[in-house]
C-alpha positions in Angstrom: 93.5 153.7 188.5 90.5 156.2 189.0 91.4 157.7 185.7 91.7 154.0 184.1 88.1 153.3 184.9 86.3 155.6 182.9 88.6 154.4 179.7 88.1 151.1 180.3 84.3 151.9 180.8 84.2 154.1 177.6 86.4 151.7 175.6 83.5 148.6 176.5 80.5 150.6 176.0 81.6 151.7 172.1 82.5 147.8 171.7 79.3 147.0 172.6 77.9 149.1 170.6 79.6 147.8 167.4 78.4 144.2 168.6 74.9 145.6 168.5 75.4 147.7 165.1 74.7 145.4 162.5 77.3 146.5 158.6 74.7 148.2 156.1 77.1 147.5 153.1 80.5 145.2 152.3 83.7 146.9 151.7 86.0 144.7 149.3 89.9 146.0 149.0 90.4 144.7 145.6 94.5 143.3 144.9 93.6 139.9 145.3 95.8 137.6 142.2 94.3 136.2 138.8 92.4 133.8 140.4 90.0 136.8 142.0 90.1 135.4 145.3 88.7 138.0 147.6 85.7 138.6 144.7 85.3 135.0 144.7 85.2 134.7 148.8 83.0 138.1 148.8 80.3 136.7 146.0 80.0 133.6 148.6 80.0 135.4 151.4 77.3 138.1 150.4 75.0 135.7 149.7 74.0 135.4 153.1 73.4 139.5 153.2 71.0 140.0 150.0 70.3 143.6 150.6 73.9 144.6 151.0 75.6 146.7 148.7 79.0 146.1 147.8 81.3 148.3 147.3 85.0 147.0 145.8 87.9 149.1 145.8 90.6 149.2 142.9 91.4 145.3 141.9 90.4 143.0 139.0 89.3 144.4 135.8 85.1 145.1 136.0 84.2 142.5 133.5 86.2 139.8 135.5 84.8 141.3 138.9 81.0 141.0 137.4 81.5 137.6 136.1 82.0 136.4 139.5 79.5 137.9 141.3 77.1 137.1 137.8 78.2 133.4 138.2 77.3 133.4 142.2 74.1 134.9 141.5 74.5 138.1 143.1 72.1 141.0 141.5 74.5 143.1 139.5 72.6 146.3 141.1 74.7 146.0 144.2 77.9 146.4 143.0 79.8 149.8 143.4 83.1 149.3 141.3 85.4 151.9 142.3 88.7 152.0 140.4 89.8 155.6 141.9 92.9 153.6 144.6 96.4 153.4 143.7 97.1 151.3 147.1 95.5 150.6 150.2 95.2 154.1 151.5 93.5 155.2 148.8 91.1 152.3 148.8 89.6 153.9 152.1 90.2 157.2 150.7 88.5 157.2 147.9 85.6 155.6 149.0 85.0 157.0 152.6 82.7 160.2 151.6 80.9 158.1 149.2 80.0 155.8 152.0 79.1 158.3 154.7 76.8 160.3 151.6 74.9 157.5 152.1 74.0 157.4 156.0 76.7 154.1 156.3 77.7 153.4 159.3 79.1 150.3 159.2 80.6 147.8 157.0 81.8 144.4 156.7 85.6 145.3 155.6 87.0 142.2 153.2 90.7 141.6 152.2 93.0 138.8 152.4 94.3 137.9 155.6 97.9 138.4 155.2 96.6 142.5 154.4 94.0 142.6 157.6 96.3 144.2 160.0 97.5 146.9 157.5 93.9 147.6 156.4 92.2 147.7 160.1 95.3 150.1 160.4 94.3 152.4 158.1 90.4 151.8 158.2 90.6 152.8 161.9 92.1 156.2 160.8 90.0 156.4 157.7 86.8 155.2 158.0 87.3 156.4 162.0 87.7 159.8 160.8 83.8 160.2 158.9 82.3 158.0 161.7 82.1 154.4 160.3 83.3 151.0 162.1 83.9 148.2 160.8 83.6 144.6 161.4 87.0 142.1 159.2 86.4 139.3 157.6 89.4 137.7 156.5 90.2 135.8 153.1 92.2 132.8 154.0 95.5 132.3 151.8 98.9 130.8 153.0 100.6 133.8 152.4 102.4 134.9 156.1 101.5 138.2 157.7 102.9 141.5 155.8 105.1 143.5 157.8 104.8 145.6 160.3 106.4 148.6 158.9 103.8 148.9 156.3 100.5 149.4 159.1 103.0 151.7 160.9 103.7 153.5 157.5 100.3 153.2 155.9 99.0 154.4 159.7 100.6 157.7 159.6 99.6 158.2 155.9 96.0 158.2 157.0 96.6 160.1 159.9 98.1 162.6 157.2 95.1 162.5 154.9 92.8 162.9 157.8 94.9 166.5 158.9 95.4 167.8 155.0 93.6 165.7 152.7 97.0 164.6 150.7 97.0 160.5 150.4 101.2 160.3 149.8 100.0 157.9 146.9 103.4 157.2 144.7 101.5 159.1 141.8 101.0 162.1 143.4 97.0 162.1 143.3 95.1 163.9 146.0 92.1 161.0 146.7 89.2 162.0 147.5 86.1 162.1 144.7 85.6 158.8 143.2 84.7 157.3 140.0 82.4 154.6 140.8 80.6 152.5 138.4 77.4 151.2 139.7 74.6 149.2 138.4 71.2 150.7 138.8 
């Protein structure tokens, strides 16, 4: 119990913490269907955070992605399209270096719900690893919960990435410098 305490104590002070850390960008995992739901929820939901960049990973084609964020009325200059991730791995991977570059400490981390636990899995490990938290914010669908084989799997893939850089993406490619296209 003695050694409990100080866990527990360490454990509430760095949630805290986050409480009191407000996101200085929005982290989209792209993958949503045709209908662009996670770009449509994110251009509504960024709206209330007009300074925000965004920064969406893999997903819809650019011109789609633009279109909604155009048609919402968000400024174009905040988009980060990033087109680098084969899966949701490399969606963190790809991106994570980019993000601490720029002094980001925390973002707002957007998928669908059925995909949050895999993707706090793995943005834990990832975005853990260069010093950034994260607060979820789920897409609703009526799609059930994915299994839990794939945050176990995904899980160790990061942990893997984080010890030797490799992703274990299915095409082989080592993640890690992106090509994003912004609009300055």
């Amino acid at each position: 119990m003695v050694l409990a305490l100080p866990l527990l104590m360490w454990f509430g002070y760095k949630e805290a913490q986050k409480q009191n850390t407000q996101p200085q960008a929005v982290l989209v995992l792209g993958g949503s269907t045709k209908k662009l739901e996670r770009e449509k929820f994110t251009a509504e939901f960024v709206r209330k955070y007009p300074n925000l960049p965004i920064w969406i990973t893999g997903g819809s084609p650019p011109s789609s992605t633009r279109k909604v964020f155009a048609k919402a009325g968000v400024n174009p200059k905040r988009l980060h399209l990033d087109y680098e991730a084969v899966d949701t791995v490399t969606n963190f991977t790809s991106l994570v270096d980019d993000l601490k570059a720029r002094g980001i400490k925390r973002v707002y981390l957007i998928t669908s719900d059925f995909h949050m636990r895999r993707a706090c899995v793995i943005g834990e490990i990832v975005l853990g690893s260069r010093g950034i938290d994260f607060q979820a914010v789920a897409v609703p669908s009526e799609k059930p919960p994915e299994p839990l084989e794939k945050s176990i799997r995904d899980g160790a893939r990061a942990l893997i990435w984080v010890a030797t850089g490799y992703t274990g993406a299915d095409d082989g490619k080592k993640a890690g410098k992106s090509r994003i296209e912004s609009m300055r």
